[in-house]
N, CA, C and O atoms as CSV, one atom per row, in Angstrom:
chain,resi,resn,atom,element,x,y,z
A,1,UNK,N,N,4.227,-0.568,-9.621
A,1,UNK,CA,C,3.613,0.470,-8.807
A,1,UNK,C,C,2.551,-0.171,-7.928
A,1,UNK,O,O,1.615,-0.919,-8.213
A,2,UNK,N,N,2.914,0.272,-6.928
A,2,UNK,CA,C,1.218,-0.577,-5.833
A,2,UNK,C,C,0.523,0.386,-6.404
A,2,UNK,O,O,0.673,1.457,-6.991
A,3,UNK,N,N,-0.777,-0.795,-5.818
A,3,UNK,CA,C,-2.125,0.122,-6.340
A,3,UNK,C,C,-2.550,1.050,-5.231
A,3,UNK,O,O,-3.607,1.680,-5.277
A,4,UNK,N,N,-1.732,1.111,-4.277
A,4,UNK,CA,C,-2.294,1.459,-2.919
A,4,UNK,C,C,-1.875,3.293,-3.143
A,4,UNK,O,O,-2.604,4.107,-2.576
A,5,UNK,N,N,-0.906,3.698,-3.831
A,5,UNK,CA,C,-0.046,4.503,-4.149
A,5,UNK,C,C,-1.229,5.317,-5.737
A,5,UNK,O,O,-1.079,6.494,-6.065
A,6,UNK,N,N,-2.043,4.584,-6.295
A,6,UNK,CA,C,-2.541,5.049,-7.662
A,6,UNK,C,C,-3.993,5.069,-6.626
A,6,UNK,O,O,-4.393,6.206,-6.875
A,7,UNK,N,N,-4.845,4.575,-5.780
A,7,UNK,CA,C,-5.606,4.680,-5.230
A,7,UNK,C,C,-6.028,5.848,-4.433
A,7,UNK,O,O,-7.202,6.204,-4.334
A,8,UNK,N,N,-4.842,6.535,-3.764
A,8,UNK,CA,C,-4.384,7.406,-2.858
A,8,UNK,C,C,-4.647,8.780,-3.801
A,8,UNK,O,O,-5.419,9.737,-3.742
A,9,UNK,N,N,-3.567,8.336,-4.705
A,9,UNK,CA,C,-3.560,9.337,-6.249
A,9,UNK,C,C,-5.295,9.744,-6.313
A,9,UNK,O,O,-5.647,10.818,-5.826
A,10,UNK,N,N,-5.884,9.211,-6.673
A,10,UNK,CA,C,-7.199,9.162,-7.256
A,10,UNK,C,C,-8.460,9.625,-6.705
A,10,UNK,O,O,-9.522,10.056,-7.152
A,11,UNK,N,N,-7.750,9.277,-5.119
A,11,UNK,CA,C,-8.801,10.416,-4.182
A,11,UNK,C,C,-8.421,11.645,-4.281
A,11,UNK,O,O,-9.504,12.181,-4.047
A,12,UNK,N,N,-7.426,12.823,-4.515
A,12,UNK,CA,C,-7.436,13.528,-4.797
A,12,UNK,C,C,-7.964,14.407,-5.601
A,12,UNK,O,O,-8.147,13.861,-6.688
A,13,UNK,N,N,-8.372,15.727,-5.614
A,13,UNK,CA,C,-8.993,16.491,-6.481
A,13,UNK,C,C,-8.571,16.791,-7.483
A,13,UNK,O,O,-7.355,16.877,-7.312
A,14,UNK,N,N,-8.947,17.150,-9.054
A,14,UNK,CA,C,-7.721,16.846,-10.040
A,14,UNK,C,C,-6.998,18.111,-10.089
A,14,UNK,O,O,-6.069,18.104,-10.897
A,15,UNK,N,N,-7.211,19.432,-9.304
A,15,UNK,CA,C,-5.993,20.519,-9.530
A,15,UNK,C,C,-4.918,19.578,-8.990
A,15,UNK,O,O,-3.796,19.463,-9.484
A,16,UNK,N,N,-5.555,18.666,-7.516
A,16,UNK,CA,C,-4.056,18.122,-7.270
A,16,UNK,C,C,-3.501,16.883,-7.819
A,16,UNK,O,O,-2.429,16.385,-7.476
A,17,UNK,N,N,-4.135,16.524,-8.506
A,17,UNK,CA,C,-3.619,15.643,-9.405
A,17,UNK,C,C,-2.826,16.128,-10.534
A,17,UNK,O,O,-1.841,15.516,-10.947
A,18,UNK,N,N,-3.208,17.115,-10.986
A,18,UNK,CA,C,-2.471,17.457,-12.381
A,18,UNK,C,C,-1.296,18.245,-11.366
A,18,UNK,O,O,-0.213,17.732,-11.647
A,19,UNK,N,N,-1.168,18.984,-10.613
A,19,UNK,CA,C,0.166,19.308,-9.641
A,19,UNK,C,C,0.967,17.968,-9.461
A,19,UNK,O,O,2.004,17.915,-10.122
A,20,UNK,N,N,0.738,17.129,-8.862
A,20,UNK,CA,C,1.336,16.034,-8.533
A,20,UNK,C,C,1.610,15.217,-10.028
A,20,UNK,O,O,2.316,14.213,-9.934
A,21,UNK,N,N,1.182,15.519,-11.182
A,21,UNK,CA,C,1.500,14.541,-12.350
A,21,UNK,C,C,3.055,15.523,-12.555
A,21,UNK,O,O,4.245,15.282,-12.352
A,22,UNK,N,N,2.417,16.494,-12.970
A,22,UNK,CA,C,3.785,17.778,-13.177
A,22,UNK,C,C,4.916,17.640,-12.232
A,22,UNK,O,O,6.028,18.055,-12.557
A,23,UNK,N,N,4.642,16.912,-10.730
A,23,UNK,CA,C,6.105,17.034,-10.399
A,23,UNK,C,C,6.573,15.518,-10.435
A,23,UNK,O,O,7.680,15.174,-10.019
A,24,UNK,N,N,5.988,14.967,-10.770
A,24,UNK,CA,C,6.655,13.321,-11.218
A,24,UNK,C,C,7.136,13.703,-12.395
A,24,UNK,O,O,8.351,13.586,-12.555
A,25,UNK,N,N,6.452,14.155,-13.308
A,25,UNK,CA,C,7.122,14.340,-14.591
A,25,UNK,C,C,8.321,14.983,-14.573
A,25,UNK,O,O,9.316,14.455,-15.071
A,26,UNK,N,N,8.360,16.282,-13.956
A,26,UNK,CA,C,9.677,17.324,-14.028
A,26,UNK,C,C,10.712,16.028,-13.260
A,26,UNK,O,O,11.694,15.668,-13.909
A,27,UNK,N,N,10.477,15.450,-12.057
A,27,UNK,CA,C,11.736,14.691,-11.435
A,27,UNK,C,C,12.035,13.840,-12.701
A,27,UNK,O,O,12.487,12.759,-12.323
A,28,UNK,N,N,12.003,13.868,-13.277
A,28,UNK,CA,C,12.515,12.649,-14.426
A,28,UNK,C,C,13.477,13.233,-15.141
A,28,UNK,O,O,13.282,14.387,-15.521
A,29,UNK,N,N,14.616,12.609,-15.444
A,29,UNK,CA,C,15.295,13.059,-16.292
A,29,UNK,C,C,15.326,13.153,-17.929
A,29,UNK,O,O,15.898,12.183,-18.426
A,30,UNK,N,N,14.956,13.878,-18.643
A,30,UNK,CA,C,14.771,13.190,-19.789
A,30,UNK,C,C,16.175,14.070,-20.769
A,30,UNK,O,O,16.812,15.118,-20.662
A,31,UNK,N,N,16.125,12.963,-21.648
A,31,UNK,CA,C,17.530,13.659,-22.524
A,31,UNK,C,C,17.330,14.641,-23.355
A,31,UNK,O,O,18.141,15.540,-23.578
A,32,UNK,N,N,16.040,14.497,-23.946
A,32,UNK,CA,C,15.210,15.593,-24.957
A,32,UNK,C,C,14.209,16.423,-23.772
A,32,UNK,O,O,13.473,16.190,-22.813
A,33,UNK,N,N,14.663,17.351,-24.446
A,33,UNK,CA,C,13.866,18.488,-23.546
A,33,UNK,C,C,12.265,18.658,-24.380
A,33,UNK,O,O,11.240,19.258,-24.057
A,34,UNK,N,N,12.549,18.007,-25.315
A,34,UNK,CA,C,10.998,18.239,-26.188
A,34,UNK,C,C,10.227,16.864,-25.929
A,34,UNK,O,O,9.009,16.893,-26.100
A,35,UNK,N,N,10.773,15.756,-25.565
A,35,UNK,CA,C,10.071,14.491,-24.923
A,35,UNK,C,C,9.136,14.567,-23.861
A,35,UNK,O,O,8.102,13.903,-23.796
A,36,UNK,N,N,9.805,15.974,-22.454
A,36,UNK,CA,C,9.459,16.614,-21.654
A,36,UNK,C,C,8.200,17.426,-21.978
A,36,UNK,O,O,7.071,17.139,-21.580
A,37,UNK,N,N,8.437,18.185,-22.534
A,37,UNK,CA,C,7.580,19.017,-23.073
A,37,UNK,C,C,5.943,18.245,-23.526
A,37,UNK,O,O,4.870,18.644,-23.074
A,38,UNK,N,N,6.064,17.372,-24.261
A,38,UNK,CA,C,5.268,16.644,-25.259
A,38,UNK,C,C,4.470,15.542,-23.933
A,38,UNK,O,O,3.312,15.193,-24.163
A,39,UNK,N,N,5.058,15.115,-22.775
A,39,UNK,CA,C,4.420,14.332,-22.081
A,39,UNK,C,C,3.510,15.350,-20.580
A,39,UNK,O,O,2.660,14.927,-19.797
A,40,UNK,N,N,4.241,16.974,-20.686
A,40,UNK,CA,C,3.738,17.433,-19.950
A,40,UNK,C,C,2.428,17.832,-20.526
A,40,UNK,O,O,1.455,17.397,-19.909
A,41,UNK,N,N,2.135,18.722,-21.800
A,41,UNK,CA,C,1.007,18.525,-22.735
A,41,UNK,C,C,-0.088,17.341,-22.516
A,41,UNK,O,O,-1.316,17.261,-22.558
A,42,UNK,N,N,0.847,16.590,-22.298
A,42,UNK,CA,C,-0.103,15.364,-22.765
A,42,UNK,C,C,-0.978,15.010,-21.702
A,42,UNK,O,O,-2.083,14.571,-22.020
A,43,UNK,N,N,-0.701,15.115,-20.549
A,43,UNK,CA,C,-0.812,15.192,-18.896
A,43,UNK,C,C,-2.251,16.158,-18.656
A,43,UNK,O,O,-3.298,15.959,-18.039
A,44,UNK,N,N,-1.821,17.079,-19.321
A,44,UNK,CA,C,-2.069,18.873,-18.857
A,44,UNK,C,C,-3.917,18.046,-19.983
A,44,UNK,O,O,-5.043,17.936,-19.496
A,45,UNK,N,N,-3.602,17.765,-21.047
A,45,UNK,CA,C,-4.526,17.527,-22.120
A,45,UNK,C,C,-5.329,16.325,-21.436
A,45,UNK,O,O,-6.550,16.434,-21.557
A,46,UNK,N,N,-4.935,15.339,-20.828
A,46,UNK,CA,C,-5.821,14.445,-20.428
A,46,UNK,C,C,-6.419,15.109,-19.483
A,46,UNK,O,O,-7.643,15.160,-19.602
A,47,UNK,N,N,-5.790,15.834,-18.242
A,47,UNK,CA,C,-6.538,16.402,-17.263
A,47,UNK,C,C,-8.234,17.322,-17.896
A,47,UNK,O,O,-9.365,17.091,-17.467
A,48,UNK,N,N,-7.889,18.229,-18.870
A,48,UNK,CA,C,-9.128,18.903,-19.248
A,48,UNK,C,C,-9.976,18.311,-19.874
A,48,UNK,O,O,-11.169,18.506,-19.646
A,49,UNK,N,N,-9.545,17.449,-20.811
A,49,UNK,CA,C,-10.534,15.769,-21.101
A,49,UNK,C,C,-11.687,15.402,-20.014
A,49,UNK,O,O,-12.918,15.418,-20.034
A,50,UNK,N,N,-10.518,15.002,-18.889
A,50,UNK,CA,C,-11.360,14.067,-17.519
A,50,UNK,C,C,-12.303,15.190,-16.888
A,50,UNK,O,O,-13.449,15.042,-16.462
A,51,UNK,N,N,-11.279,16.732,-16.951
A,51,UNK,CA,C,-12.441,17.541,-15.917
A,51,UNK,C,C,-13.416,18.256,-16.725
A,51,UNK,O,O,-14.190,19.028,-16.159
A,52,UNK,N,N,-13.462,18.106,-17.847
A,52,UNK,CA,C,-15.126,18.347,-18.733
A,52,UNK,C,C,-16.003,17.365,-18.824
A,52,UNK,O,O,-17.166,17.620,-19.137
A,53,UNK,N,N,-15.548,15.964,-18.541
A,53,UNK,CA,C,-16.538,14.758,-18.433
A,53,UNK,C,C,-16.387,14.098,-20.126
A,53,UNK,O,O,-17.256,13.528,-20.786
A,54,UNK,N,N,-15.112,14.388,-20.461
A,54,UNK,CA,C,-15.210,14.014,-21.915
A,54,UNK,C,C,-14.073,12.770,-22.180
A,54,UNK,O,O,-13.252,12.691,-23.094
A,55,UNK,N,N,-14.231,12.173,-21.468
A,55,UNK,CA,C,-13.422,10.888,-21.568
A,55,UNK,C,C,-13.546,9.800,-22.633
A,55,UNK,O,O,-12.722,9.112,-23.237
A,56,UNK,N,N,-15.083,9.912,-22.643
A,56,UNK,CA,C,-15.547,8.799,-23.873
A,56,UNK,C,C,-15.315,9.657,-25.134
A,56,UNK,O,O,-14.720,9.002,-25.989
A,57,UNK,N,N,-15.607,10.948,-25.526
A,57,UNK,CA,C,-15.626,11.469,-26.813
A,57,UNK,C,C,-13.963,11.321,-27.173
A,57,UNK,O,O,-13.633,11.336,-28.359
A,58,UNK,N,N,-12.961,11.183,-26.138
A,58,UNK,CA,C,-11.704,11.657,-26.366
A,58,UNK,C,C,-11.557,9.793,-26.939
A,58,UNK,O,O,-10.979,9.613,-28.010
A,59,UNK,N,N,-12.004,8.764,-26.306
A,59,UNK,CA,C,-11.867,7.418,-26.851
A,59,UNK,C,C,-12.180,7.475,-28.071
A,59,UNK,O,O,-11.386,6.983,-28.873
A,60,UNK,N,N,-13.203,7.981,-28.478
A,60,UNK,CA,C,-14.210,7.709,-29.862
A,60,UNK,C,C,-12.973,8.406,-30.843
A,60,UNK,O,O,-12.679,7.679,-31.792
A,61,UNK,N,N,-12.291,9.549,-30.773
A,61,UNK,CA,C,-11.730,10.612,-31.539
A,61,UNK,C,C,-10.825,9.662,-31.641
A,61,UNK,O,O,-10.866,9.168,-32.767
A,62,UNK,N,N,-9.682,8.983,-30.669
A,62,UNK,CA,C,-8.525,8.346,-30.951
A,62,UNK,C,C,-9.143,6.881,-31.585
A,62,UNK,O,O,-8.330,6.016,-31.909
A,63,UNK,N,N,-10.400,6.666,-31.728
A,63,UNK,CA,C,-10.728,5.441,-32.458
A,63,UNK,C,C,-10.954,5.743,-33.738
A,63,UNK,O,O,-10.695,4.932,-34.627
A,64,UNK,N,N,-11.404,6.805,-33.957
A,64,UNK,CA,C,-11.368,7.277,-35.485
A,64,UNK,C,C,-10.612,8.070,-36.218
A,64,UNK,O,O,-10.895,8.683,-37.247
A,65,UNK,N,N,-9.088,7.983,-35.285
A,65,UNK,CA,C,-8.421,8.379,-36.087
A,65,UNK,C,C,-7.151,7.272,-36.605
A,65,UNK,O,O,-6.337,7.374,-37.523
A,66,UNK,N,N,-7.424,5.986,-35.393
A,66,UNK,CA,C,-6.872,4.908,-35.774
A,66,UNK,C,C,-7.729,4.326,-36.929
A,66,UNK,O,O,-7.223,3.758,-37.896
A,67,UNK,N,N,-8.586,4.442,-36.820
A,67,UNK,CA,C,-9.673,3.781,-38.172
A,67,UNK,C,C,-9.426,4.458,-39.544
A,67,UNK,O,O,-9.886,4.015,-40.596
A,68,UNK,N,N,-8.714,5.490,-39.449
A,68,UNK,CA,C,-8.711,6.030,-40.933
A,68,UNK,C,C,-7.609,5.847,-41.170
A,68,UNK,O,O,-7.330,6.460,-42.200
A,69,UNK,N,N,-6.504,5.150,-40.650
A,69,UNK,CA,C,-5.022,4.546,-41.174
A,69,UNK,C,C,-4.894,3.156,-41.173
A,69,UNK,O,O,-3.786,2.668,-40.950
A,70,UNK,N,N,-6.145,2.238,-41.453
A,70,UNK,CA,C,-5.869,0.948,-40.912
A,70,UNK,C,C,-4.374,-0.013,-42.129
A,70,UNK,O,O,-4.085,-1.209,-42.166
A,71,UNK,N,N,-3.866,0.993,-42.802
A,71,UNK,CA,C,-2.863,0.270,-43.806
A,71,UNK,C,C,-1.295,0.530,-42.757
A,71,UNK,O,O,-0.192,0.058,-43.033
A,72,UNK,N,N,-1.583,1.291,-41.701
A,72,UNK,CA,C,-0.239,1.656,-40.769
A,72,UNK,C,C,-0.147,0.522,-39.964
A,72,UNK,O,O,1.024,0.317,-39.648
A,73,UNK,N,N,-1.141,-0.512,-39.388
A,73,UNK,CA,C,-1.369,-1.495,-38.741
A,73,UNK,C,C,-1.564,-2.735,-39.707
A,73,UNK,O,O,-2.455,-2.839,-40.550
A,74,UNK,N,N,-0.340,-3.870,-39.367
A,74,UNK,CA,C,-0.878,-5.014,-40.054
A,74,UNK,C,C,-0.675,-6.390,-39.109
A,74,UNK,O,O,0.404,-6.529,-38.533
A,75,UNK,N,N,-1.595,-7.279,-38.977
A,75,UNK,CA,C,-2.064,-8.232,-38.198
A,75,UNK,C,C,-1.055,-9.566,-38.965
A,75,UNK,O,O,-1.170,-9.650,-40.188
A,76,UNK,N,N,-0.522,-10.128,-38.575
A,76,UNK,CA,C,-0.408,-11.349,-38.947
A,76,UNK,C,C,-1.186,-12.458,-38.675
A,76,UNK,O,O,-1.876,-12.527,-37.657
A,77,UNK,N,N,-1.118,-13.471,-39.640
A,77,UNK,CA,C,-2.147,-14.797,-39.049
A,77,UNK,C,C,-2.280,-15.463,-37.605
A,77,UNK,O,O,-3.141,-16.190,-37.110
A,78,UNK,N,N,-0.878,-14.833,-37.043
A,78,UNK,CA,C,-0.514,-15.538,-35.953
A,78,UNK,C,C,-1.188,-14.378,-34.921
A,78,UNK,O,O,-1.047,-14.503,-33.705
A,79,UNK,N,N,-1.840,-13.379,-35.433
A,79,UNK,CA,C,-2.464,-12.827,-34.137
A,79,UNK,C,C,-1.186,-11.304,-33.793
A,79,UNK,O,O,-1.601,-10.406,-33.061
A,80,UNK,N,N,-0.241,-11.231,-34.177
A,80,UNK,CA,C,0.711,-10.396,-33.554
A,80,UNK,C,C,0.601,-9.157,-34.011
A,80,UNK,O,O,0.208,-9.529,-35.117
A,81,UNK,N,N,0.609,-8.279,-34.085
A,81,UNK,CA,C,0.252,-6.923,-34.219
A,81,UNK,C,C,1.637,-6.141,-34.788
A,81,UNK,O,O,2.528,-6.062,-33.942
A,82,UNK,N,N,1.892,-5.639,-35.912
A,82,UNK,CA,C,3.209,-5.348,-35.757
A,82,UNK,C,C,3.328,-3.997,-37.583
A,82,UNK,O,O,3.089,-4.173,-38.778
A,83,UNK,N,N,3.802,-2.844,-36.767
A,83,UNK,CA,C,3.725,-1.655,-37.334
A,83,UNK,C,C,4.557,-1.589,-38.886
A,83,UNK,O,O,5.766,-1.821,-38.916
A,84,UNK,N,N,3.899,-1.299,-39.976
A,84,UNK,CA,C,4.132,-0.953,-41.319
A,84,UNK,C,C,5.199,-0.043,-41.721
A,84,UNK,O,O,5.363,0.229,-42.911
């Protein structure tokens, strides 16, 4: 993706951003209609995150909720990261 294209994106106001996420998303084909579903949520959920100013609390929440499963994540010596 140019950055010239995510730059452009970003000057926009976020009603039109979250419009413009929704129709990238819908052009996509997806095979599960609940994959759809679950990434439009997810879209829709970051947007009210960013437009309450709660970006960092939403980091902290997904850091402590990775922190309370650290037996789902296991590190090898070699540095590689690789799921339980």
């Amino acid at each position: 993706m140019e950055n010239r294209l995510l730059e452009e994106a970003l000057k926009m106001p976020p009603n039109e951003r979250v419009a413009l996420a929704e129709m990238i998303l819908a052009s996509i084909d997806y095979e599960d209609e609940e994959i759809r579903e679950a990434w439009i949520a997810e879209v829709q959920e970051r947007m009210i995150v960013v437009r309450e100013g709660m970006r960092h609390a939403l980091c902290a929440m997904r850091y402590a909720l990775c922190a309370q499963s650290p037996a789902s994540i296991s590190i090898s010596r070699q540095g590689n990261g690789s799921r339980t």
